[in-house]
C-alpha positions in Angstrom: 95.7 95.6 31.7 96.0 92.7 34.2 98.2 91.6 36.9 100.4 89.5 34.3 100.8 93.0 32.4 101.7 95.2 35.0 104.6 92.1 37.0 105.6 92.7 33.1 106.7 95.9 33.2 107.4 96.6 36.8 110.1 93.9 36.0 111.3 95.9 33.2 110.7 99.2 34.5 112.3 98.6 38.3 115.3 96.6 37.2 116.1 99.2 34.4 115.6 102.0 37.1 117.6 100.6 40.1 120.5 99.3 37.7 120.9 102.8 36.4 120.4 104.7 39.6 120.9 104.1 43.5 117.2 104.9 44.7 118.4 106.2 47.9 119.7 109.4 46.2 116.8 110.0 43.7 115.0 112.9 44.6 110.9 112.6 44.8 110.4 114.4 41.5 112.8 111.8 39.9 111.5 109.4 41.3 107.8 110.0 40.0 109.5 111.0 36.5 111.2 107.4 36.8 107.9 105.5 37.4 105.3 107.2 35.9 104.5 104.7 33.5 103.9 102.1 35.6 101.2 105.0 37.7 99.5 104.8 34.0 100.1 101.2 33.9 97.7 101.4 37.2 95.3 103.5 36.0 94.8 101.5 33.4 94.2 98.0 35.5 90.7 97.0 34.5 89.7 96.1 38.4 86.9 93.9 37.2 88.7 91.5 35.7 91.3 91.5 37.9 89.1 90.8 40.9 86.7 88.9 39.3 83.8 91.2 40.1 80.0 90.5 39.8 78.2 93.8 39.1 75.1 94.5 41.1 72.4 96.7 39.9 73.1 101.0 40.2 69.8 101.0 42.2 70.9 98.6 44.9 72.3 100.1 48.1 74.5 96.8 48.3 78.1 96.7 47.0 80.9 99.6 45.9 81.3 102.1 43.5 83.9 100.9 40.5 83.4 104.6 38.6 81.7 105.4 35.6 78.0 104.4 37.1 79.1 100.5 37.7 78.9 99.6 41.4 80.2 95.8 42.2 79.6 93.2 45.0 82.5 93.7 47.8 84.6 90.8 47.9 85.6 91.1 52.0 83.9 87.7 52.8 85.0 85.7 49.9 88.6 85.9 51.2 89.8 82.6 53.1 89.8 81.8 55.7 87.3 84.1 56.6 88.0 87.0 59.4 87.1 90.9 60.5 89.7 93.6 59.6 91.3 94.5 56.7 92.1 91.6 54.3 95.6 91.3 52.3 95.9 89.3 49.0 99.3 89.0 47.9 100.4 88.9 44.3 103.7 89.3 43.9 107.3 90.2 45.3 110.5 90.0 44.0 112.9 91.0 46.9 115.0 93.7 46.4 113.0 95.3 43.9 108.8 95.5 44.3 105.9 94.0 45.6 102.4 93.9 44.6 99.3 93.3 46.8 95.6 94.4 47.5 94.2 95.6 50.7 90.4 95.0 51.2 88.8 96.9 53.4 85.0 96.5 55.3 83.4 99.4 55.5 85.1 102.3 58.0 88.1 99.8 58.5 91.6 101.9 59.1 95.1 100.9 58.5 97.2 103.4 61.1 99.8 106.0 60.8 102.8 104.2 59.2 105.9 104.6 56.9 107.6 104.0 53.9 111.6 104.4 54.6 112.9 105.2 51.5 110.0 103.5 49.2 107.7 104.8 46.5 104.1 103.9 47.2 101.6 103.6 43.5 98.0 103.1 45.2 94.9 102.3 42.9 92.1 102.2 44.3 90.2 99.1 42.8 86.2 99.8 44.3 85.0 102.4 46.7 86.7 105.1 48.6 89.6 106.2 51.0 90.3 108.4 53.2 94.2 109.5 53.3 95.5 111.6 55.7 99.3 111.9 54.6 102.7 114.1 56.0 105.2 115.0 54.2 108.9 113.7 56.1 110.9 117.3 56.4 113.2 115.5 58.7 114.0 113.2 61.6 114.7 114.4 65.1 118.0 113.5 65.1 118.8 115.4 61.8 116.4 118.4 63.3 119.0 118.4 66.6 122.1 118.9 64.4 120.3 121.8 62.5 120.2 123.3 65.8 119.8 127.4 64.8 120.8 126.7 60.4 118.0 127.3 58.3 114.9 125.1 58.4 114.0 123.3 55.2 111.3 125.1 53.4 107.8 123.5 52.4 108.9 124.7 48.5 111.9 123.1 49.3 109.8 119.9 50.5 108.0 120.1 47.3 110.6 120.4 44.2 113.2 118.2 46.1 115.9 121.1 45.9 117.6 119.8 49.2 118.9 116.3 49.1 115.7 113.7 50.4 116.5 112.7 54.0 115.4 109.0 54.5 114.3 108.1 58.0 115.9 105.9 59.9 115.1 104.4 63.0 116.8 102.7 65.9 113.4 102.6 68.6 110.2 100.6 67.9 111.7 98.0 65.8 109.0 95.2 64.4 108.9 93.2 61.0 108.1 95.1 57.8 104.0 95.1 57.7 103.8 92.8 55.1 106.2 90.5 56.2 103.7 90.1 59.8 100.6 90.2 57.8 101.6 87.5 55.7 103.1 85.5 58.9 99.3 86.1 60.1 100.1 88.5 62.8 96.4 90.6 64.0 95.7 92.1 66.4 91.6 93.5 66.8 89.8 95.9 65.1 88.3 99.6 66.0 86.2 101.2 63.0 85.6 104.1 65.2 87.7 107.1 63.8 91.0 107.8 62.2 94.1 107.7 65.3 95.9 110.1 64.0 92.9 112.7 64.9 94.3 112.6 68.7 97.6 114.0 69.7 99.8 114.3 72.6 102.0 117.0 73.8 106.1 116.7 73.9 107.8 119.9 75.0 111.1 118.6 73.5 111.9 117.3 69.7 110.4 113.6 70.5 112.9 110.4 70.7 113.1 108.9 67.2 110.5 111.2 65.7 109.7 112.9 62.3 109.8 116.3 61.9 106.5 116.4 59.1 104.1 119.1 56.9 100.5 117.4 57.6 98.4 117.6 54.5 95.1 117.7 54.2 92.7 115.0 54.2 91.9 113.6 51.1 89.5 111.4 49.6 90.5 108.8 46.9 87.5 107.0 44.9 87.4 104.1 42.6 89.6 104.4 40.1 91.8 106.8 41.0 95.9 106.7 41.8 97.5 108.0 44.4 101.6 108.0 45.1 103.6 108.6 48.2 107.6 109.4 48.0 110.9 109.0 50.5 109.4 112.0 51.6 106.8 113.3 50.2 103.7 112.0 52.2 105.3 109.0 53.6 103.8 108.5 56.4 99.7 107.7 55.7 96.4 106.1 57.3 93.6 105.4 55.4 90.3 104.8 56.5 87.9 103.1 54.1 84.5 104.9 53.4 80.9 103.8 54.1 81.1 101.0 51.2 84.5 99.6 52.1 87.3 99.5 49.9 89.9 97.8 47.6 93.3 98.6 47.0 96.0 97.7 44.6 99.5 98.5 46.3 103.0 98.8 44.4 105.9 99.2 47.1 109.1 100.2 45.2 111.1 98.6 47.0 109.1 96.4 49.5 109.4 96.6 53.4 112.9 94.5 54.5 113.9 95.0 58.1 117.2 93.9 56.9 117.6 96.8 54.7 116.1 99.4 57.2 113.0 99.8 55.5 110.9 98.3 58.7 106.9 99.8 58.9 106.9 101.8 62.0 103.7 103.0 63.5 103.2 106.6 64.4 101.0 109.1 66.1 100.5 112.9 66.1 102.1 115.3 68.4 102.3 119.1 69.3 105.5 120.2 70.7 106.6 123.4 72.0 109.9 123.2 69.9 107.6 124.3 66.4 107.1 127.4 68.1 111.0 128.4 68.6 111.5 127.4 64.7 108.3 129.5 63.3 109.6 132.1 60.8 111.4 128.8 59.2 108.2 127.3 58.1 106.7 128.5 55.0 105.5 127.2 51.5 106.0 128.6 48.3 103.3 131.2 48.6 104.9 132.4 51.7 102.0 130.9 54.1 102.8 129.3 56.8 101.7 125.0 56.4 100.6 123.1 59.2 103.7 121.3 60.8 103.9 118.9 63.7 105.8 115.8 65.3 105.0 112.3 64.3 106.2 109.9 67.2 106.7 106.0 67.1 104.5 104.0 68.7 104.0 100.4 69.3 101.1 98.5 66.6 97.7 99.6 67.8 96.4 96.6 69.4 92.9 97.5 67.8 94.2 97.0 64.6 93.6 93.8 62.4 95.3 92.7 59.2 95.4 89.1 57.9 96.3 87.7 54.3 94.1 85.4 52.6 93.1 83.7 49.7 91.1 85.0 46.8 90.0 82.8 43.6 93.0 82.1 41.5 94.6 85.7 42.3 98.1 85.4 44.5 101.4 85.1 44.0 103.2 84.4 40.7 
């Protein structure tokens, strides 16, 4: 499958979707029932040809891992106009409804603790490997003041979508969807040192305009796998690219629009002293207790660097 092939049936499959159903009130299991043929459509993407990519012998310590044996030549530096950080090629939006773009990363390059408000996020990763650290939303901190003593929302709960999905919203930190300011060529510079999210402050009370999250564990995502995120389930990511760099075919369903509240805000970890009052609440469906803490807004790091680009014949349609 190519590009042409998957704007093809995310044209069919969104606009069927969204003029059945109001997103907003899909649960996360719905929602991946909904699209999961366009997650096979991904898997399916045959990254060579959509990239254009020269293979480079197995024994060569240059270029990326595409699975199955073949490793490629990294394409970082053939993006124009040339720049550090993490490149963005965009393919294709149609507002309202989805955009498509890939993220190329150097090697050890990060994108930051963000958010998807109320999007579904199909990732395949095109070459190489990513690191994901992910947290599932449980609830804002002005929905977790008005629970006050009721009954916490469970991690099983989390998981099978039995509650109603609570979308974040957000009235501090405002900036332009992430897209929308990489596209407008907003960068800042670049730190390849370590994921942020690995530091963490301390907040004794629920933190202004945070979210109340599950943290997951760490994964690692390699060439050509797909990964999804949900209005809740692991919304809020970073990725950090491994020691060969990284590509990475995006699908936002719908695409950041600061005019529809679904703004990127950037986030970092806290502990707070209110977890501890709300312990016997937390629990999975195994009855363990899952790691929980406070994601707070913050401003863009100033470290990080994102800039669109050119590549070959590949942008939008």
């Amino acid at each position: 499958m190519d590009e042409n092939d998957l704007i093809l049936l995310l044209d069919k499959v969104v606009s069927q979707v969204l003029s059945q159903k109001d997103v907003n009130l899909m649960t996360d299991p719905e929602l991946e029932k909904y699209f999961a043929d366009i997650r096979l459509a991904l898997a399916n993407v045959d990254a060579e040809k959509l990239l254009r990519l020269e293979r480079v012998s197995n024994l060569s310590q240059d270029g990326a891992s595409l699975g199955n044996g073949i490793r490629v030549k990294t394409i970082h530096d053939e993006i124009l106009p040339h720049t550090n950080g993490v490149r963005y090629i965009h393919v294709k939006e149609v507002m309202g409804l989805y955009s498509i773009g890939v993220f190329v990363f150097p090697p050890r390059c990060v994108i930051p603790l963000h958010n998807h408000p109320g999007m579904t996020v199909l990732s395949r990763i095109l070459y190489g490997s990513i690191q994901v650290k992910s947290f599932d939303i449980i609830c804002t901190a002005v929905d977790k003041k008005e629970m006050h003593d009721t009954t916490c929302t469970t991690h099983h709960d989390l998981k099978d979508n039995t509650k109603n999905d609570t979308v974040c919203t957000k009235e501090g930190c405002k900036t332009g969807g992430l897209i929308s300011r990489i596209l407008s060529s907003v960068a800042r510079s670049i730190s390849n040192d370590s994921l942020s999210s690995s530091g963490s402050s301390t907040h004794d009370t629920v933190p202004l305009n945070g979210l109340y999250t599950f943290e997951n564990d760490t994964q690692e995502l390699k060439s050509p796998q797909v990964t999804a995120l949900y209005p809740r389930r692991g919304n809020v990511h970073e990725f950090k690219a491994g020691p060969e760099g990284a590509a990475l075919l995006d699908v936002l369903i719908p695409p950041y629009d600061s005019h529809e509240d679904r703004d990127c805000t950037f986030y970092e970890k806290v502990e707070s002293l209110d977890l501890q009052q709300h312990e016997s609440c937390w629990c999975d469906e195994t009855g363990q207790k899952p790691t929980k803490c406070w994601l707070v807004p913050i401003e863009q790091p100033e470290w990080f660097r994102c800039s669109a680009g050119q590549y070959k014949d590949l942008s939008d349609k």
